[in-house]
C-alpha positions as CSV (number, residue, x, y, z in Angstrom):
1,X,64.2,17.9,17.8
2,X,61.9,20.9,17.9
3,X,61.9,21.6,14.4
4,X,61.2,17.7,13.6
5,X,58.1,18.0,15.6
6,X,56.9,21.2,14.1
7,X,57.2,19.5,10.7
8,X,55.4,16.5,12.0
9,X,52.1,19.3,13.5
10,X,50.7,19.5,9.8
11,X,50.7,15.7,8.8
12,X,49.2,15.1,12.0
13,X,46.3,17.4,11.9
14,X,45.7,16.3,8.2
15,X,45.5,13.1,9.1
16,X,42.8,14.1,12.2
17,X,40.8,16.1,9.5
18,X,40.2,13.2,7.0
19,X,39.5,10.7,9.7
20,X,36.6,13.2,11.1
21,X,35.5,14.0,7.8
22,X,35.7,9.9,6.9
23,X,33.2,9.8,9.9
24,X,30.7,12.4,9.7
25,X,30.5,10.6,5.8
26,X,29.7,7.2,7.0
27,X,27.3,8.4,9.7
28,X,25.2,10.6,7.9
29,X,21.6,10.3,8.4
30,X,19.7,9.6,5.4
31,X,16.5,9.9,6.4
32,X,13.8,13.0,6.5
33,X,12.4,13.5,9.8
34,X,14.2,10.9,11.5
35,X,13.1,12.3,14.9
36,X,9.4,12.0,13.6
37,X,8.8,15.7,14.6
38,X,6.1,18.7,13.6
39,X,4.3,18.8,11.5
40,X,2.1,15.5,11.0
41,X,-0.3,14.6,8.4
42,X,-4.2,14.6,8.6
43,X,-4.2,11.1,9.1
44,X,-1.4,11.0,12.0
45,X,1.8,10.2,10.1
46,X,4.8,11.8,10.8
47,X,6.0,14.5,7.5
48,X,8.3,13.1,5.0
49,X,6.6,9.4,6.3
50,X,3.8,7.1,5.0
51,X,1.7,5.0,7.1
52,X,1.0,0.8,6.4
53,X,-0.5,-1.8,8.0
54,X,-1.8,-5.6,7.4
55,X,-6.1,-6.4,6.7
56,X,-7.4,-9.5,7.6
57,X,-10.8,-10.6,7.1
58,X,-13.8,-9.6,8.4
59,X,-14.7,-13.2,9.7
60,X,-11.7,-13.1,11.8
61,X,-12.3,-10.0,14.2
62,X,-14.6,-11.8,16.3
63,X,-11.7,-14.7,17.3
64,X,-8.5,-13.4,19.6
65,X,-7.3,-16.3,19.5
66,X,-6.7,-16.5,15.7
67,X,-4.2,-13.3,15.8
68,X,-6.1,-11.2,13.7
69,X,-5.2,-7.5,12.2
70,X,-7.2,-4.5,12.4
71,X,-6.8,-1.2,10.9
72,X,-4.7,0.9,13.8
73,X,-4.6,4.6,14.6
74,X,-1.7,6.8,14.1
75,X,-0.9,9.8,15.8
76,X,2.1,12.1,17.6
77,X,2.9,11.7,20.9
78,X,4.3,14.7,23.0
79,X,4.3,13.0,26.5
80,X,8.1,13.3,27.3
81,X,8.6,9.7,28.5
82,X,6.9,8.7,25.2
83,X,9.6,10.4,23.2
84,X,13.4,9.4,22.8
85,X,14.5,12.4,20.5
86,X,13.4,15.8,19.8
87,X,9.9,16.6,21.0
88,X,7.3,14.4,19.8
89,X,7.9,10.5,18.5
90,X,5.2,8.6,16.2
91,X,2.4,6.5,17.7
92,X,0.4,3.4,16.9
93,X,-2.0,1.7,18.6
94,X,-5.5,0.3,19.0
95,X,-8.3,-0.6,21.6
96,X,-9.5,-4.3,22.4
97,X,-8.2,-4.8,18.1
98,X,-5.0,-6.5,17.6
99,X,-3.0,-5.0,14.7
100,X,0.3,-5.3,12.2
101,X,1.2,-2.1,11.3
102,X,4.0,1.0,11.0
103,X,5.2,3.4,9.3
104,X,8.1,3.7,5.9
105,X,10.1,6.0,3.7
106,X,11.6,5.8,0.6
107,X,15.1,7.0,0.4
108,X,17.4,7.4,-2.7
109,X,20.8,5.3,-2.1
110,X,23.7,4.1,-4.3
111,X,23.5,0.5,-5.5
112,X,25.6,-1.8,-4.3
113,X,26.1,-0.1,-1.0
114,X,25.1,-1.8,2.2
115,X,23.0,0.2,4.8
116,X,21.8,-0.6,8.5
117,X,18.2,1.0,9.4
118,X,17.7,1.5,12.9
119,X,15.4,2.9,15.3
120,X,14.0,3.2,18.9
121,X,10.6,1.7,20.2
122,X,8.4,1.9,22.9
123,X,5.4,-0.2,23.7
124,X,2.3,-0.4,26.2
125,X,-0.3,-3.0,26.2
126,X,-2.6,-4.0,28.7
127,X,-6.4,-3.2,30.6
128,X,-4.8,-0.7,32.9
129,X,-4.2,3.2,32.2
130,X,-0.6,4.2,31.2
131,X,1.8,5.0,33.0
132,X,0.8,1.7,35.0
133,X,2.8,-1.1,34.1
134,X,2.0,-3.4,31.2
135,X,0.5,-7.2,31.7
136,X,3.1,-9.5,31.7
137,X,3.4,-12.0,28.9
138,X,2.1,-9.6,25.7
139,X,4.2,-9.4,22.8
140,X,4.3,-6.3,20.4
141,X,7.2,-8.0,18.3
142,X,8.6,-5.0,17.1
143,X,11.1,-5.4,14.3
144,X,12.5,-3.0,10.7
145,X,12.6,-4.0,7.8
146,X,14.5,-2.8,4.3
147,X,13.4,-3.5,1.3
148,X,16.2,-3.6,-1.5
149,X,15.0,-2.3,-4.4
150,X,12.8,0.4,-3.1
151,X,8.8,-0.5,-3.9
152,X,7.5,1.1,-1.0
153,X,4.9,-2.0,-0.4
154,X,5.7,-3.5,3.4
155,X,4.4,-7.4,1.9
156,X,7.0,-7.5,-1.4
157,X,8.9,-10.5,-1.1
158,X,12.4,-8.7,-1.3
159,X,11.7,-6.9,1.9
160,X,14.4,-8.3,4.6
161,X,13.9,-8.1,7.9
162,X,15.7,-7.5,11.4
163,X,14.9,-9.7,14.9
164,X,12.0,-8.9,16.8
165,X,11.9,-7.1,20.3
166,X,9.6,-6.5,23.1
167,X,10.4,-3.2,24.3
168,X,7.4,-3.1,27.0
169,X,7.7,-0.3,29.4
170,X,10.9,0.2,28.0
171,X,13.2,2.2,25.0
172,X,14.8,-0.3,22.7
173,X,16.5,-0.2,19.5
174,X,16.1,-2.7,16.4
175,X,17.9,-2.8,13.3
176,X,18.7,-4.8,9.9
177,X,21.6,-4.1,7.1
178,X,20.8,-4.4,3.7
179,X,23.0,-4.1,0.4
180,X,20.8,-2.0,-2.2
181,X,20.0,-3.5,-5.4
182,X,18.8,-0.2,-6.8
183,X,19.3,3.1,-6.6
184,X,16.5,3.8,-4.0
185,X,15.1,1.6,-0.7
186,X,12.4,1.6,1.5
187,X,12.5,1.0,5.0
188,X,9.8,-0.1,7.7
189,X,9.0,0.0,11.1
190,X,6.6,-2.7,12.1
191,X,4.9,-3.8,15.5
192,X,2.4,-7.0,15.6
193,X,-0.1,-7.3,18.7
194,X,-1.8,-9.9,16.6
195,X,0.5,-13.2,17.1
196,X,-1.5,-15.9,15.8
197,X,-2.4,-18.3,18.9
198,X,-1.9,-15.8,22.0
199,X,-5.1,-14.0,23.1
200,X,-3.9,-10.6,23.1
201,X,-7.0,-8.2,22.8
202,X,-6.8,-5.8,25.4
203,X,-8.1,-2.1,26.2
204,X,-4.6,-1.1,25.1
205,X,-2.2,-2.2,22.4
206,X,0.1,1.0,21.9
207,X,3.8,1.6,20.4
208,X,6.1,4.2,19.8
209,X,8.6,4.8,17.5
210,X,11.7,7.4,17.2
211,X,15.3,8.1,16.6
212,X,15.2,6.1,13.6
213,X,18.4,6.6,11.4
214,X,19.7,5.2,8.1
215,X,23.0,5.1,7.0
216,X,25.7,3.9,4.8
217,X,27.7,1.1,6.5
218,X,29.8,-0.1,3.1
219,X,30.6,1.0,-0.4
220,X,29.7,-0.8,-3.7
221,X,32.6,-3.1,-4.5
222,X,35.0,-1.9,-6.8
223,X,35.7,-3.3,-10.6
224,X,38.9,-5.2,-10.7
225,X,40.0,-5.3,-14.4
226,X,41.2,-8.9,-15.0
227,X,44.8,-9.7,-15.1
228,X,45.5,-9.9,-19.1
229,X,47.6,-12.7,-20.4
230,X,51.3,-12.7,-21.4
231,X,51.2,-14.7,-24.4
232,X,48.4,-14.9,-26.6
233,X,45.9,-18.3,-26.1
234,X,46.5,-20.2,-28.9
235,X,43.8,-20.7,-32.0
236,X,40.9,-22.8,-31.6
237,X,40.4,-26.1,-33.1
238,X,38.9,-26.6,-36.6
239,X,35.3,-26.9,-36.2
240,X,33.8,-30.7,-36.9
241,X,31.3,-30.5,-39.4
242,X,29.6,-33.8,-40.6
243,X,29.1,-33.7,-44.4
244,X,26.3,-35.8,-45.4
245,X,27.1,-38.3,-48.5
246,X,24.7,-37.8,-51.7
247,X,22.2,-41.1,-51.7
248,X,22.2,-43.1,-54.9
249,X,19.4,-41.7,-57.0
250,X,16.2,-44.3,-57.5
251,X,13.3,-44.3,-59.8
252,X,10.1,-43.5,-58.4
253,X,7.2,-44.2,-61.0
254,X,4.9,-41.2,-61.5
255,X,1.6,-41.4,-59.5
256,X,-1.6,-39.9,-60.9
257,X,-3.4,-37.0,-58.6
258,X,-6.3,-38.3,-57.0
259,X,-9.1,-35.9,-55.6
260,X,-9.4,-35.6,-51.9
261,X,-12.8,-34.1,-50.5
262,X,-12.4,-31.1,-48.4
263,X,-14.5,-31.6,-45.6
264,X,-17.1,-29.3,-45.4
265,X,-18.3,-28.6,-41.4
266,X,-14.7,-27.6,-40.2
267,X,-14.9,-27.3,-36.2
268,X,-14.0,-23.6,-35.6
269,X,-11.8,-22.8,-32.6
270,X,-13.0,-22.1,-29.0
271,X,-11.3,-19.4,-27.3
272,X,-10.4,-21.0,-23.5
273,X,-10.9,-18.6,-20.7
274,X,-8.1,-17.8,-18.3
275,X,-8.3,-18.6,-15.0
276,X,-8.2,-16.8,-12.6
277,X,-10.4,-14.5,-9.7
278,X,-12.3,-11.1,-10.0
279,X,-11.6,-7.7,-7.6
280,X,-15.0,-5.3,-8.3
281,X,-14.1,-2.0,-6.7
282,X,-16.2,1.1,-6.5
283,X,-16.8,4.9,-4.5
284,X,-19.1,5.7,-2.2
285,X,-20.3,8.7,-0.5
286,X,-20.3,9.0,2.9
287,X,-22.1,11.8,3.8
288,X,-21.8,11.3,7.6
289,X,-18.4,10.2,7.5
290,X,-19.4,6.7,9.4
291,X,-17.7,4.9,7.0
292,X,-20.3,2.2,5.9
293,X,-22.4,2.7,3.0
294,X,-25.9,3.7,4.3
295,X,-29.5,3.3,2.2
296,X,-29.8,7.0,1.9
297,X,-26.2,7.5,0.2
298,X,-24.8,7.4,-3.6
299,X,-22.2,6.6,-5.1
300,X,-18.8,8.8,-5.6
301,X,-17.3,10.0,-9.2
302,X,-14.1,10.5,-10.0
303,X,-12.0,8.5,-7.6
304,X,-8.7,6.7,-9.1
305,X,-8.1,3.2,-7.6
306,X,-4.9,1.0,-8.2
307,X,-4.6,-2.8,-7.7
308,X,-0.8,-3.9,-7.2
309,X,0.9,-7.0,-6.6
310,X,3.5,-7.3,-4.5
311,X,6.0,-6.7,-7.4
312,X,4.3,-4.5,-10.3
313,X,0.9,-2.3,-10.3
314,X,-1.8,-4.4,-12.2
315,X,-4.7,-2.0,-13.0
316,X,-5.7,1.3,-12.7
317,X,-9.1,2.7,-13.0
318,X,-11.6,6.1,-12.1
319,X,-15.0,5.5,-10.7
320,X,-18.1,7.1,-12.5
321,X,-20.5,7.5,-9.7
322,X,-21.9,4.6,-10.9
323,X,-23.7,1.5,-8.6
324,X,-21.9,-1.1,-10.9
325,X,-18.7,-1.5,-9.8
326,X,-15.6,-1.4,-11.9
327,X,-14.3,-5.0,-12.4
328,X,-11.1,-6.3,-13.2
329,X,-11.4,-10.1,-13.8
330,X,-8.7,-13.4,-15.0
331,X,-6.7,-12.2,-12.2
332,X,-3.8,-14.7,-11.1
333,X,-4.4,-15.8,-7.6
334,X,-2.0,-13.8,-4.7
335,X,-2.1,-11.0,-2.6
336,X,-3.1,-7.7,-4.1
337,X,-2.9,-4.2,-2.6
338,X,-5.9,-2.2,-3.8
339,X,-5.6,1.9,-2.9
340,X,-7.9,4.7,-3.5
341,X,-6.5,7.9,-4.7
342,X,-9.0,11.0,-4.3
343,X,-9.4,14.5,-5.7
344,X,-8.3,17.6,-3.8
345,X,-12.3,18.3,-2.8
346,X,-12.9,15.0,-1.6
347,X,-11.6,13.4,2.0
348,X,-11.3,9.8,2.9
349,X,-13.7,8.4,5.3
350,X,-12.0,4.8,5.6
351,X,-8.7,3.5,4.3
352,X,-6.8,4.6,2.1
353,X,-6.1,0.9,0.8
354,X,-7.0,-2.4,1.6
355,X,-5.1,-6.0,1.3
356,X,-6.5,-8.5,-0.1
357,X,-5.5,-12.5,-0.7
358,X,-8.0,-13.8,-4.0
359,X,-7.8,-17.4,-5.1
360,X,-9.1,-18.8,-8.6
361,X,-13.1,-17.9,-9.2
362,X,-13.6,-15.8,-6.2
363,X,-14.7,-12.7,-6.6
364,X,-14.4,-10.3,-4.1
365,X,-15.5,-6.3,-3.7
366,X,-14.1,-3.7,-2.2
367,X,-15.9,0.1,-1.4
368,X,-14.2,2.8,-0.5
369,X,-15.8,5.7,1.5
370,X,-15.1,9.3,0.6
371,X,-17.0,12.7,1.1
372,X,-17.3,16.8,0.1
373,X,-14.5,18.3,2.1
374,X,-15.5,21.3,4.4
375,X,-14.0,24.7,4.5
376,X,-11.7,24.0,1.6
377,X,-10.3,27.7,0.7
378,X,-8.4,26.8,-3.0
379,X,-9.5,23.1,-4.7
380,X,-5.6,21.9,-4.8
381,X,-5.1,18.4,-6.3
382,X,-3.8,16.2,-4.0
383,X,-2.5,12.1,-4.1
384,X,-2.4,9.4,-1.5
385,X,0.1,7.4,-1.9
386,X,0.3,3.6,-3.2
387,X,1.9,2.0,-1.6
388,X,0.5,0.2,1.0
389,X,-0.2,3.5,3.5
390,X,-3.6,2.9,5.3
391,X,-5.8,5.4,6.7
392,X,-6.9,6.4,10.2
393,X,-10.7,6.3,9.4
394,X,-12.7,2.8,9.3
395,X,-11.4,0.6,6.7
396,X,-13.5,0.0,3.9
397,X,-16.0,-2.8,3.5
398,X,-14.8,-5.3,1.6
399,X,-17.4,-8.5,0.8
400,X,-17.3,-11.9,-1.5
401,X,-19.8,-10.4,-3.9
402,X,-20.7,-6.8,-4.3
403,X,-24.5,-6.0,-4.0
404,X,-26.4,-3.0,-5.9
405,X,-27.6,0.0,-4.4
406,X,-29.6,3.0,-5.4
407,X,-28.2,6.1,-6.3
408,X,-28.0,9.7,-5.6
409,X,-29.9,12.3,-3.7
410,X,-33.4,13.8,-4.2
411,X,-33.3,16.2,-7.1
412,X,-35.5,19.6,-5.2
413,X,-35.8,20.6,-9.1
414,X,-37.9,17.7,-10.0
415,X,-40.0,18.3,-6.6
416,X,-40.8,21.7,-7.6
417,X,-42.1,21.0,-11.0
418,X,-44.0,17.9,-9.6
419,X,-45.7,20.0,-7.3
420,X,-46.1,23.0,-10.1
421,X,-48.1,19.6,-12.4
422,X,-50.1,19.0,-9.2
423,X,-51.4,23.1,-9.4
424,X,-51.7,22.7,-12.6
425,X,-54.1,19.5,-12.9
426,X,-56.6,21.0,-9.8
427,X,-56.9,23.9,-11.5
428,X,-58.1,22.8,-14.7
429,X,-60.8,20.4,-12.5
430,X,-62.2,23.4,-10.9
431,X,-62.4,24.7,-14.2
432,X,-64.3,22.3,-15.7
433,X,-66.3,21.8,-13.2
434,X,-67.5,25.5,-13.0
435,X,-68.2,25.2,-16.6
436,X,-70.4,21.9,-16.4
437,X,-72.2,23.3,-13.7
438,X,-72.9,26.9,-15.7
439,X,-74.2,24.4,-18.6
440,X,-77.3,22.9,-16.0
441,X,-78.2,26.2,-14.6
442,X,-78.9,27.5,-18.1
């Protein structure tokens, strides 16, 4: 009996080892900073994660009541009932300005694996100060979303997502499960304060986000050869061809040429334009950082902008420091993601991107703020990303019809040889006039 059981110790403990090792596989975390920890980005994103949020209009902000969405502000939070894991979680949220907004990442996968996103919220809204309780009836709708095939932008059409939750006061956890269609996915975190209908602008409209946690729920399916026949199919049927019977040969008497005037005035061709609408984009710099275009400031070389769809980028172009804008016109009509990408001596004074919907003929411009960085030690190139990140500055202006302004800044070269002219000019009056007056006296 003893010896049985001793033989029985090795298949046993074998069988403990794959099972563990089965689990740790399925429950790996997939994601970089999942715990949204130290450090964060300049503009208040967690590391390894990129910020998003939904524009509307400017005519909107003025009307609650409509729902509308403002550019947010991120930041870490370090407040320990704010956080669910680790030390600090990621915060969003706005004053009196209802917003759509959250943060993604971008995660290689296998396709045809299924995975479930996950991760904890936290929200506050309401007149009062935290840690008072919030006003009854607000809804953050917090809610994740996957996108299949990886773009990265939060309004693609592939982008799936999970219920929505109110956590107010409270830590709750959302997810969604999604079967990957490529080998990469993006996945989203999203809270909306601005439900169309329900007056929501209060002095605070604030949620948190942490724990999240991706993993692989399912493998791809596996190929199943077919089962192959036992007998070979028998040969196909002759094809039916219809063989068309000569006709009987007829005498046709020979007609003489006649001559046929070529007309002369032969309409040429007119080439019909495409319709469509027209996005005019252009740089500005914003010398005190308020991020409006003021008289007194120019305009900003060098900046790269992008104008995507919500399936495939569109156009790309690099600002000249021009006041005409760069234009990119027969545009079909949708929503189109346009994003500023500046150099490594230049910061960002309002958004990094801006969504906008364009219908057939409108034209519609967008400026984007950017100045001189300060205490830069080494000019290092950097990127913003495209996709639809955001940016924790003003957003930019965006108007039906872009307007010209004047340029750059007052040249102190040209002062100083106007006022050299100047010298030069009373000086050769007093000379003259010295000269004249010698002339009478003699």
């Amino acid at each position: 009996m003893n010896k049985q059981i001793l033989k029985l110790i090795p298949i046993v403990i074998l069988m403990v080892l794959m099972g563990h090792t089965t689990r740790t596989n399925a429950q790996t975390n997939l994601l970089q900073n999942a715990s949204f920890e130290q450090p964060f980005q300049v503009n208040g994103e967690a590391n390894n994660w990129g910020r998003w949020h939904r524009n509307s209009s400017q005519d909107q902000f003025s009307d609650c009541a409509n729902g509308y969405h403002k550019l947010p502000h991120w930041s870490q939070e370090a407040n320990p009932v704010l956080v669910r894991q680790g030390s600090t979680s990621q915060h969003v949220g706005n004053q009196w300005d209802t917003w759509n907004a959250g943060v993604f990442q971008t995660v290689p996968v296998t396709a045809g694996s299924t995975y479930r996103f996950s991760v904890w919220s936290y929200s506050f809204g309401g007149n009062n100060d935290f840690p008072g309780p919030s006003e009854g009836g607000l809804q953050s709708n917090v809610r994740v979303g996957i996108d299949p095939n990886g773009s990265g932008l939060w309004n693609d059409t592939d982008v799936v997502w999970g219920g929505t939750a109110n956590p107010l006061d409270t830590w709750q956890q959302v997810s969604v499960e999604v079967t990957a269609t490529g080998n990469q996915i993006s996945v989203f975190t999203s809270a909306n304060w601005g439900v169309q209908g329900v007056n929501q602008c209060r002095a605070h409209l604030d949620t948190w986000f942490d724990a999240a946690e991706l993993i692989e729920v399912g493998p791809p399916p596996t190929n199943t050869p077919p089962p192959q026949p036992t007998q070979p199919p028998p040969p196909p049927p002759p094809a039916i061809t219809n063989t068309p019977i000569p006709p009987t040969p007829t005498f046709t008497p020979e007609v003489p040429p006649t001559n046929t005037p070529v007309p002369t005035d032969t309409p040429v061709p007119t080439n019909t334009p495409v319709p469509g609408g027209t996005i005019c984009v252009n740089a500005f710099a914003d010398d005190n950082a308020n991020g409006a275009r003021d008289d007194n400031e120019g305009f900003m070389g060098g900046v790269t902008f992008t104008i995507a769809s919500s399936t495939q980028l569109v156009a790309q172009a690099v600002s000249n420091g021009s006041p005409e804008p760069v234009c990119f016109e027969a545009l079909e009509a949708g929503t189109y993601t346009i994003t500023q990408i500046v150099p490594g001596a230049l910061e960002m004074t309002t958004a990094a991107s801006a969504t906008l919907d364009l219908s057939v003929g409108q034209v519609i411009g967008v400026e984007f703020g950017s100045r001189v960085r300060t205490n830069v030690p080494t000019p290092v190139a950097t990127e913003v990303a495209a996709a639809p990140d955001g940016s924790s500055t003003p957003p930019p202006e965006v108007n039906e019809a872009t307007s010209d302004s004047s340029g750059s800044g007052v040249s102190w070269l040209a002062v100083g040889g106007l006022l050299l002219l100047v010298t030069a000019v009373v000086l050769l009056g007093v000379l003259v006039f010295l000269v004249l007056r010698g002339q009478k006296t003699a």
